[in-house]
N, C-alpha and C positions, 0 to 999 in steps of 0.2 A: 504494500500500500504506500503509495508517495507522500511526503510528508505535507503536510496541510501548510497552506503559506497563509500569510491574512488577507494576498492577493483573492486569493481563489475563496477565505471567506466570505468578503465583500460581494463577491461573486455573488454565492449560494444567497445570500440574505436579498440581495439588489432581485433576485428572482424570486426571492419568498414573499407571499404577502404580510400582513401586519399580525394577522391572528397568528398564523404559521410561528413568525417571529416571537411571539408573545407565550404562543405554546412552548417552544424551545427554550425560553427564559426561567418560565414557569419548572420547568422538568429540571435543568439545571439546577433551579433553587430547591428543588425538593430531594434532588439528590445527592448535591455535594457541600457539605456541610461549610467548605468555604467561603460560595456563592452567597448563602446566608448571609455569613457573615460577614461582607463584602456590600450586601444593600441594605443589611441591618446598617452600615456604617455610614454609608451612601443615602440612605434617605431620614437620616438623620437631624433633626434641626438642631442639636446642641455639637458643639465638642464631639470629637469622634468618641461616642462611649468603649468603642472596643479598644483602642488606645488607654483608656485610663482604666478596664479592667486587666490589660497586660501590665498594666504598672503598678496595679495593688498587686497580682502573683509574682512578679520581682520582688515588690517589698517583701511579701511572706517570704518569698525563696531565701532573701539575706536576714531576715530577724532574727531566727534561731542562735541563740548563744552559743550551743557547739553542732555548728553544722556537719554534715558530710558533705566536703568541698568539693567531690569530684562529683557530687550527685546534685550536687547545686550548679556549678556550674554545666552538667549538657543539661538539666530542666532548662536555666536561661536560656542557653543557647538553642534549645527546643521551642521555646516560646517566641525568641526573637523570630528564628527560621517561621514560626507557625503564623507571624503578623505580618511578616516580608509576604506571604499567598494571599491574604485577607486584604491588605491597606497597597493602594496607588499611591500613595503619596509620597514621597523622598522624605521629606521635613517632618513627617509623623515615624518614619521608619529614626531618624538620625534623632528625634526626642527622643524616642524610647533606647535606643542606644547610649544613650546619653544621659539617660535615669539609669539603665543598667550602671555604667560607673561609677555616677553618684552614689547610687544605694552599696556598690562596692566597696566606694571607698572610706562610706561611715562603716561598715562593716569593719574592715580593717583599721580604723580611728577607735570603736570600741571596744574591738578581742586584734590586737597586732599580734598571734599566735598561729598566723594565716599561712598557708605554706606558698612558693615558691611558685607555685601554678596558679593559685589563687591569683596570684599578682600577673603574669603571666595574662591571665585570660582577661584581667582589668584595662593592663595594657593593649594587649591586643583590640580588645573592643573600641576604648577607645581613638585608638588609631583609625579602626574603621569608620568609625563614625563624625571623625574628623575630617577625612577621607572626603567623605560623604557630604557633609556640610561645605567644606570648598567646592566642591565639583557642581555641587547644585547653586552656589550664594549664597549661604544663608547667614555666612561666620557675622555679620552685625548682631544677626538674632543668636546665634547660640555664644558670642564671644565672653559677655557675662560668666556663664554657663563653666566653662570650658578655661576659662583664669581662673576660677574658683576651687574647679577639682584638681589640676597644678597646685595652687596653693594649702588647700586642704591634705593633699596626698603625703604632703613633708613628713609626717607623723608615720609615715607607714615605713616598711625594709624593701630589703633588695634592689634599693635605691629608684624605687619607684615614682617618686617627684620628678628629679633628674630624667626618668625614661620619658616621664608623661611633659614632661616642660621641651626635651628634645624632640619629640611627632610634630609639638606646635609649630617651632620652628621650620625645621624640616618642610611639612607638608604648606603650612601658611606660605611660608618663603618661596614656595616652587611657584 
């Protein structure tokens, strides 16, 4: 079967009538649980609510006083990947990246007993999501943001300030 282009979607739909079209939407929304979530968010008139229920399960993910690090971090990373399918949006995907670290880095501010990966997966993220905010503009809006967990991070090991102050650089600079 040849791979579907959005050429040849446009196609099929420019030939379909409106019910046709409405029917396929319909089916879609009943069957994959994404979709749902995607026009639960979409037809929306506050705030993307799914956006800020991925960000109350980060917070839960980091509260726990003695977590299991490796199980907190792929749940995050489960949820990020699970909002990346749901949300269009760049700037809603690069928030919630960007509460991930936050919530990381009070994490490691309250228990500094955090290992080596922990820090690791904090940097990484945030790189990405730095990444992400340059490519798209957005560094006026998230620059607040984004000095702050720099700042904040000083507190933590593995010289995790210094990694997190050097991506700024780095990526802002290019």
């Amino acid at each position: 079967m040849p791979r579907l282009t959005k050429k040849a979607l446009l196609k099929h739909l420019h030939k379909s009538d409106k019910d046709d079209i409405i029917g396929e939407v319909i089916t879609l929304f009943d069957k994959f649980k994404n979709v749902k979530e995607f026009y639960s968010a979409e037809l929306s008139d506050e705030a993307n609510p799914l956006l800020e229920q991925y960000k109350k399960k980060i917070a839960k993910a980091y509260a726990s006083a003695n977590p299991k690090e490796k199980t907190t971090n792929i749940n995050v990373n489960r949820l990020i990947n699970q909002f990346k399918k749901v949300s269009i949006y760049e700037r809603e995907l690069a928030d919630l990246m960007i509460f991930r670290v936050e919530c990381g880095v009070d994490a490691f501010t309250h228990n500094n007993k955090r290992s080596a990966t922990f820090y690791n997966c904090i940097a990484a993220t945030f790189e990405d999501a730095v990444k992400l905010i340059v490519a798209n503009g957005y560094i006026n809006e998230f620059r607040k943001r984004i000095d702050k967990i720099v700042h904040d991070s000083e507190s933590g090991k593995y010289e995790i300030a210094e990694r997190l102050a050097d991506i700024v650089i780095e990526i802002i600079s290019t």
